[in-house]
Each structure stands twice: as C-alpha cells, then as structure tokens.
C-alpha positions as CSV (number, residue, x, y, z in Angstrom):
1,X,9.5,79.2,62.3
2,X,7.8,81.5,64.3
3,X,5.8,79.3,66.6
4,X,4.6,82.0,68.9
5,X,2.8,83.9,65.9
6,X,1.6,80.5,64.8
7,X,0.1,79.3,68.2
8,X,-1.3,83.2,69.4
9,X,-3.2,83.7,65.8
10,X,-5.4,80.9,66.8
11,X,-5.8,81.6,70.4
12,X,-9.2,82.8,71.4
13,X,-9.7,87.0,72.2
14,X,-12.1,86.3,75.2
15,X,-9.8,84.2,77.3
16,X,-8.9,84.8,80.9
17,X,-5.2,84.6,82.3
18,X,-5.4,81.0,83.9
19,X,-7.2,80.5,80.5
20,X,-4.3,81.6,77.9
21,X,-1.3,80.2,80.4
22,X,-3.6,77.1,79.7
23,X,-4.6,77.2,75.8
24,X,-0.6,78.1,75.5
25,X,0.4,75.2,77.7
26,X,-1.7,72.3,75.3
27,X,-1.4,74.0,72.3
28,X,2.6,74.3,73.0
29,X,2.6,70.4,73.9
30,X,1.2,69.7,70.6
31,X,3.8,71.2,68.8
32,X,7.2,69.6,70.3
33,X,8.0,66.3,70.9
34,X,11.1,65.1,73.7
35,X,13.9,64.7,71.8
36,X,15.4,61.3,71.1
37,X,18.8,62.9,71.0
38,X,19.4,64.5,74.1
39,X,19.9,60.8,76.4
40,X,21.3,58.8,73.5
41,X,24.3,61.4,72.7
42,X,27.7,61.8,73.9
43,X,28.6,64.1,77.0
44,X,29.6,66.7,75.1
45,X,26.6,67.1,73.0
46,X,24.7,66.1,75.9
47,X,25.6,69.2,78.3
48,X,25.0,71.7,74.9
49,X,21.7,70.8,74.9
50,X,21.2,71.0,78.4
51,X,22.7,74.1,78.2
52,X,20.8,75.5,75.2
53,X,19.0,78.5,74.1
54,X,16.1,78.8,72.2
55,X,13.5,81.6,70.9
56,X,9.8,80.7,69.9
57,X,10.5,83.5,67.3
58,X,12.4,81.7,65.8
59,X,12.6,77.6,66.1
60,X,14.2,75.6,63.8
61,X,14.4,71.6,66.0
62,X,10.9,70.8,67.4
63,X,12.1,68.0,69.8
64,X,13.1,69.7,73.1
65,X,14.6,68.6,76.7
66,X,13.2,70.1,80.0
67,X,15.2,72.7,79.5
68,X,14.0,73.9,76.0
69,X,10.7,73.6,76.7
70,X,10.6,75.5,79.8
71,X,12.3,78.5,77.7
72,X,9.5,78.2,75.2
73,X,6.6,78.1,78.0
74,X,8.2,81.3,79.7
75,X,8.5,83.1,76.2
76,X,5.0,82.2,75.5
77,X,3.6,83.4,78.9
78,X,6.2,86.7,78.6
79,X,4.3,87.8,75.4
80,X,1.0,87.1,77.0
81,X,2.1,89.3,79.7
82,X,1.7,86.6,82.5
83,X,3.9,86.6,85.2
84,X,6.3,83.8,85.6
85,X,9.9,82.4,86.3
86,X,11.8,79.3,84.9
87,X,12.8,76.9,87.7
88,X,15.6,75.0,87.8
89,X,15.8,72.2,90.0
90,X,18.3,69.7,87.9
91,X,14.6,69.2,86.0
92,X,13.4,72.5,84.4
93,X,9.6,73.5,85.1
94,X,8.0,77.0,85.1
95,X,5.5,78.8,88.0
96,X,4.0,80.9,86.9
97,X,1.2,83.4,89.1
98,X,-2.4,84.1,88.3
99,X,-4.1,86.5,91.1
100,X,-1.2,86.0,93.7
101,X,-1.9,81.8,93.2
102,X,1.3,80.2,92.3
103,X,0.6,77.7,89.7
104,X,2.7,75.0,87.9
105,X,3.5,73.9,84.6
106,X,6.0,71.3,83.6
107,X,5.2,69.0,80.5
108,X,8.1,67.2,80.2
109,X,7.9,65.4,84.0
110,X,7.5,62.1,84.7
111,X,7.5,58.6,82.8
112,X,4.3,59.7,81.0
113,X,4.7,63.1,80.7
114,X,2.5,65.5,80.4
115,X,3.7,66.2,76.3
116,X,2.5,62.4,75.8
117,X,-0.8,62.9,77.7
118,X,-1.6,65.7,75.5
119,X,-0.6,64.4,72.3
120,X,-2.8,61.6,72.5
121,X,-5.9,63.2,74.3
122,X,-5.5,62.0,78.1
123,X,-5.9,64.4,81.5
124,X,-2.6,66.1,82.1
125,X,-0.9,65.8,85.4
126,X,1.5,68.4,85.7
127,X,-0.3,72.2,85.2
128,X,-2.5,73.5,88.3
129,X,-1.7,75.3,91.9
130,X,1.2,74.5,93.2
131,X,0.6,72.2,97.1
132,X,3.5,74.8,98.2
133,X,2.5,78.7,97.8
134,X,5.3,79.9,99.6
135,X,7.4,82.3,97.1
136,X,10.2,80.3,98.2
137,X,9.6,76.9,97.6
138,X,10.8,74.9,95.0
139,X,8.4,72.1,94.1
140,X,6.5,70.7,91.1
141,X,4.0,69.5,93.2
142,X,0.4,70.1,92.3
143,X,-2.8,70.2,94.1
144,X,-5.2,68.3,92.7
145,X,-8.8,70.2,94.9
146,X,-11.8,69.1,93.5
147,X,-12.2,73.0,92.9
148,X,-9.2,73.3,90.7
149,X,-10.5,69.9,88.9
150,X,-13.6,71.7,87.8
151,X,-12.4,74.8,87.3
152,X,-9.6,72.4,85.0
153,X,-12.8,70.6,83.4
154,X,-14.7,74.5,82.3
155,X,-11.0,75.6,80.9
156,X,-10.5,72.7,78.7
157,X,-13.9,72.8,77.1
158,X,-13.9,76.2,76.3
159,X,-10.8,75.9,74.8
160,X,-12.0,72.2,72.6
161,X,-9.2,70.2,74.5
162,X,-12.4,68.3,75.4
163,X,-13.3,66.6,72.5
164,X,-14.4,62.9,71.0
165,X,-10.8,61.7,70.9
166,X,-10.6,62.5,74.7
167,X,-13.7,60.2,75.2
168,X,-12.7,57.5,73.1
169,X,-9.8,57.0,74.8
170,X,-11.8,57.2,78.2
171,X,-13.9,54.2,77.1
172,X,-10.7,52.3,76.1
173,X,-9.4,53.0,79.4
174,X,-13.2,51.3,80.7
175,X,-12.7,48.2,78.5
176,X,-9.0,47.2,79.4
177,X,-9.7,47.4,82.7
178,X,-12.6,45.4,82.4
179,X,-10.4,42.8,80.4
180,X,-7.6,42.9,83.1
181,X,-10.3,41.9,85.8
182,X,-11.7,39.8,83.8
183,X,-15.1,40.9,84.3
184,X,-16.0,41.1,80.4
185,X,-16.0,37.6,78.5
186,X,-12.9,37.6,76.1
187,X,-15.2,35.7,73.5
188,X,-17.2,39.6,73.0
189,X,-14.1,40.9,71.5
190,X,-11.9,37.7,70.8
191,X,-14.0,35.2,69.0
192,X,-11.8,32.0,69.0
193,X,-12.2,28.7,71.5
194,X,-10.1,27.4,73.7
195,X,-6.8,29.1,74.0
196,X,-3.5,29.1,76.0
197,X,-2.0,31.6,78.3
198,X,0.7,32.4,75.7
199,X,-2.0,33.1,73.1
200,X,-4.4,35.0,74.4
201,X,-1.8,37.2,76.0
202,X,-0.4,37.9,72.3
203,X,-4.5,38.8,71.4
204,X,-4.5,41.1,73.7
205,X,-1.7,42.9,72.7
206,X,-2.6,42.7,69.1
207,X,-6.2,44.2,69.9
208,X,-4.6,47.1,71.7
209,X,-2.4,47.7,68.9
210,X,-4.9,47.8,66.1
211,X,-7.2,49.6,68.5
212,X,-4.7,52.2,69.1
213,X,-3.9,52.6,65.4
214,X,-1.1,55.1,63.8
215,X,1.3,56.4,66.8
216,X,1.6,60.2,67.3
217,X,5.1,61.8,65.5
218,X,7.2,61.8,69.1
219,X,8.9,58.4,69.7
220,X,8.9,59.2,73.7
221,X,5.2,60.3,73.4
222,X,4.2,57.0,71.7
223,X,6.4,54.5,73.7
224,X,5.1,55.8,77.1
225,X,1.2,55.9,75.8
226,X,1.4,52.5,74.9
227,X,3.4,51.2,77.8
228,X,0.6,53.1,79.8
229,X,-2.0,51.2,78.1
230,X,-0.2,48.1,78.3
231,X,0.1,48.3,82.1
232,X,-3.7,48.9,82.1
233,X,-4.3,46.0,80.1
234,X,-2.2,43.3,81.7
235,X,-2.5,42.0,84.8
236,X,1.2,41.1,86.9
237,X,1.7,37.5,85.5
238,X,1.1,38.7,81.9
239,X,3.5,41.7,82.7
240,X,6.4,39.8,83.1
241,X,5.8,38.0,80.1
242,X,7.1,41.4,78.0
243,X,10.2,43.1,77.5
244,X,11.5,45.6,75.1
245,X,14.3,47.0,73.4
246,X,15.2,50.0,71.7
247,X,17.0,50.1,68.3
248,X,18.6,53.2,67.6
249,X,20.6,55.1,65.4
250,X,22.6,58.4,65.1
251,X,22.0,60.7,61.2
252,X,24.7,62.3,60.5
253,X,23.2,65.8,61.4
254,X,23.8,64.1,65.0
255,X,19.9,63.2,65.2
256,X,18.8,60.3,66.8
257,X,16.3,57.4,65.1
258,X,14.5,55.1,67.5
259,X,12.4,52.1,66.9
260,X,11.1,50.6,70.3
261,X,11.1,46.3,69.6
262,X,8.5,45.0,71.8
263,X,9.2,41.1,72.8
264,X,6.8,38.7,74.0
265,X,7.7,35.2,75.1
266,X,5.5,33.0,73.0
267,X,5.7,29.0,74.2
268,X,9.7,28.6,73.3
269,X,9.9,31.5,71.7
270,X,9.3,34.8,71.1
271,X,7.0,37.4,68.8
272,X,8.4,40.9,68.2
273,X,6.5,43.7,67.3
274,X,7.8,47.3,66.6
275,X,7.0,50.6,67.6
276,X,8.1,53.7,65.8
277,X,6.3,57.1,64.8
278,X,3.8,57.9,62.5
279,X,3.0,53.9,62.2
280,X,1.0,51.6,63.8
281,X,2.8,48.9,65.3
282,X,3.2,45.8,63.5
283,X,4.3,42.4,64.2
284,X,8.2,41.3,62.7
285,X,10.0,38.4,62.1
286,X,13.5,37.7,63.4
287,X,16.0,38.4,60.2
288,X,13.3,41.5,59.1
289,X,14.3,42.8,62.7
290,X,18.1,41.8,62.1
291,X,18.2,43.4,58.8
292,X,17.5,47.2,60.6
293,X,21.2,46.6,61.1
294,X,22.1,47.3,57.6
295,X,19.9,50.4,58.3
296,X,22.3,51.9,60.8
297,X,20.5,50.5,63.6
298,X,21.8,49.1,66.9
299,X,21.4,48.0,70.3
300,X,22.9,49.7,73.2
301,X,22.7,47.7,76.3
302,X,20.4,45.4,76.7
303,X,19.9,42.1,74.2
304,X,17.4,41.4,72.3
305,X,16.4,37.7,73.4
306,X,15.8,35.3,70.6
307,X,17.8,37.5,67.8
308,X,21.3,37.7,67.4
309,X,21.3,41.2,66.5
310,X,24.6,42.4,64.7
311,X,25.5,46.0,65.6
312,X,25.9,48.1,69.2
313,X,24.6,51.3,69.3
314,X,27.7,53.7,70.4
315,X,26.3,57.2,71.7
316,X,27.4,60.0,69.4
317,X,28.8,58.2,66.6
318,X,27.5,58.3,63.6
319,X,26.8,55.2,61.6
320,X,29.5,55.1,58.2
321,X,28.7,52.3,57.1
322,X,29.2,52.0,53.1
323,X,26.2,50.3,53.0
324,X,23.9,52.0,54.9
325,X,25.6,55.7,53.3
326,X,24.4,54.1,49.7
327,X,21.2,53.1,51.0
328,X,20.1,56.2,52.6
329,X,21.7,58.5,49.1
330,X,19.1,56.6,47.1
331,X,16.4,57.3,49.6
332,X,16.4,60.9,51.0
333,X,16.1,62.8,48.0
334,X,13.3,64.3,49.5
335,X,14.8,64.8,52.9
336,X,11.9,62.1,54.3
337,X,13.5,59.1,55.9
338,X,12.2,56.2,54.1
339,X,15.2,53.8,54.5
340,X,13.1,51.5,57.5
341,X,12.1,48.6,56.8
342,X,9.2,49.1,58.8
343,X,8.0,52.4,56.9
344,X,8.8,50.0,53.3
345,X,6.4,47.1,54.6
346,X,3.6,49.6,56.2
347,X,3.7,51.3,52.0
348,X,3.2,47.6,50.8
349,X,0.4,47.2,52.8
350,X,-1.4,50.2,52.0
C-alpha cells in the first residue's frame, strides 16, 4: 500500500511546516500499531526486524518496531521536504528542524507510547523542542514551555486532533480520579448496598471496562491505555490486588497473537477477564480460559494463578498442533482470524 499517497491526499494545502511534521506525525500513529512479533520471537527473527527496511511507498505489515517507524516518519517528513535525521540510540526516534529549532518525534517511547495515546485520543508526550538544541546531542527529551503547549493546543485543532473523543476521555480521566479519592459517593454510579473490599474493587473494574468499550486494533496500544486507566482508577491497596498474564501464540506466517488475561483476587479466588483487539473486555471462566490452549495459545513465563493452564509459549515456534491446524482450516477461509474463543462468545452476544 502506498501509505504516503494515502495520508498526503488528505492533508490540508494551508498548513505550515511544524504544522505537516505534526498532521504526519498523528495521522502516521493512526495507521500502525507496535508489533506483537518483534519481543515474542526468536533471536534470529528478532535482529531482522531490528534490522529492517521499509518504504511508505510501498507497505505491506502495519505493526512496526522503533525502528520501522522512525523510517516511515523520516520518509514522510523527506517528501514534505522537512529536514530531518533518524537517530539511533539503541531506541530509534527522529529530530527533525523547523526554523533552526530542533524538535523531536518518537511515537513508539515509553510504557504508554505515544502510538497508544494517539489511538485512543489522549495528549502525546513525545513530539515538541528538543530540552537539548545542541546539533550534537543525542536526547529524546522534550521541553514542555507553556509556549510550545499552546502553540501544541492551535496545531491540533486546526488539524481536528481536538475533537469530542479527546474530551470524553478528559472527563473520564475527572471521574476516576474522583473515585480513587474517594471524593464522589460510589452509590452515584454503583447503585448496590453494603459491599466488601473484594467487590467493589471488581465494580470498578467492570465500570471501566464497559465504559471504555471496544479496544483499538493494536494489542500494545490497548493493554497500555487500559493499564493507564487502571492505575488512575485504583488506589495502592487495590493495585496489588491485580495481576496479569499474556497468552500468546505464533501463526504460521511467524505472526504473533496476544490475548492480555487480567486476574483479580476475588475472596479465595480469582475473576479473569480478557483483553484482546477489536473487543471489549469481557469477564471468563477458568476452563473457557484453559480451552485457548486448544487455540494455539500459551503462557510464557509467568503462571496464571488459579488455572492450570496446559501449554508454554516457546518464542518462534509455531504451534502444529493437529488440533488447532484443523480448527483454524475450517475457520480462515476468509483470512480473518475467528478461531478465539473470545471473538465466538462476543458474536453470540451480539
């Protein structure tokens, strides 16, 4: 695909330079997703990626690493005719220079990276002035001036990156904090009596959930929004009441599946609820979690307390089971994966 053509054809004639590098650097975010491949590979596969090449002529995978991305940001600003330079500091960013002011763009930074902020409406963190304007140093740093944070505010609503979305999740940002500090009554938004600790963690949770609704189509960008959120939410007692794990699974084109399994100890047990793309996260039982298994999924390192789940997840090897071969022959007849169990109870419930 020729994602350049598709991205410039909508871009807007009366733009200025910080403008474009700008409109190229959201409307670029919204395109890609990290890819779920790149850390749960082998070393081999691993370092090829790390390596890789790729043209925004022509782009055939739309989950990139640091790497990939910066290539794409640099091709973008290239045919834009702004100046710039890829960095490479272990972790791939770009500068890039507007009026002799060296500025920074790096999406993929960061636990909640900027390719997740944008993706699900929230102020970036990683595109302004760089704190260092020496030519010659090195740093992703940026400075955050009130200045630049107005001049940041004009850009994005002339471009629309300001929209109702944006401010929807502001006031949801409000209201769980408000919840955390426990200066809103509970009984507003959760109308049931007397309740324990365990349980009115678990409604909290729940109301996040539905109020968040159908995750984005990046795994990374989801996982990190909601973990985000979560953090806002919760206050340090409730925190360590939650854990997660990751299921995963290698295709045999060498791409990785992810489903995120968020725990949360519930009196002497637990409740699981699952997070994957394009879904909204749902609650699980134990043997609908252990029967992923059969679906080629598996755990890597970490258990998953309260389920004795039945396969590892080995890095680069791809899943042969007779079982889950069958299964997925029956299914992808029209290339769409729809072998989950998750995506077969989310149909049922439509």
């Amino acid at each position: 695909m020729d994602l350049a053509q598709f991205i410039l054809k909508k871009m807007p004639t009366d733009l200025s330079e910080i403008e474009k590098a700008r409109y190229l650097y959201i409307e670029l975010a919204r395109r890609v997703t990290f890819s779920t491949t790149f850390q749960n590979t082998d070393a081999k596969t691993f370092f090829k990626m790390y390596k890789a090449t790729v043209d925004v002529r022509h782009l055939e995978n739309f989950q990139v690493n640091c790497v990939m991305w910066a290539q794409l940001y640099s091709q973008l600003l290239n045919i834009t005719g702004i100046k710039n330079s890829i960095i490479n500091a272990g972790h791939q960013y770009v500068e890039f220079y507007i009026d002799d002011r060296k500025m920074i763009a790096d999406a993929t930074e960061g636990t909640y990276t900027d390719l997740s902020r944008i993706r699900n409406y929230d102020h970036t963190k990683y595109f302004g002035p760089s704190i260092f304007q020496r030519s010659d140093s090195k740093n992703n740093a940026i400075d955050f001036t009130q200045d630049w944070m107005k001049e940041l505010h004009g850009i994005d609503k002339k471009i629309g990156y300001h929209c109702d979305k944006g401010k929807k999740l502001k006031d949801l940002k409000t209201l769980l904090v408000q919840i955390r500090e426990s200066s809103l009554d509970l009984k507003e938004i959760f109308p049931y009596g007397k309740i324990t600790k365990e349980e009115e963690l678990c409604f909290k949770l729940e109301f996040l959930y539905e109020t968040i609704g159908i995750m984005s189509d990046g795994y990374y960008e989801s996982k990190d929004f909601v973990k985000y959120l979560q953090d806002m939410l919760l206050n340090e007692e409730e925190k360590k009441q939650i854990g997660s794990v990751e299921l995963k699974r290698t295709n045999g084109d060498g791409k990785v599946d992810i489903i995120q399994c968020i725990y949360v100890q519930f009196l002497d047990d637990f409740k699981y609820y699952l997070l994957t793309p394009n879904l909204p996260i749902q609650q699980f039982n134990k043997s609908q979690i252990q029967s992923l298994a059969v679906k080629g999924y598996g755990i890597d390192k970490k258990k998953l307390p309260g389920v004795s789940f039945p396969r590892k997840f080995i890095a680069g090897k791809i899943n042969k089971n007779l079982i889950y071969k069958l299964y997925r022959k029956l299914l992808f007849r029209n290339k769409q994966d729809k072998i989950d169990l998750y995506a077969d109870q989310e149909k049922r419930h439509r």
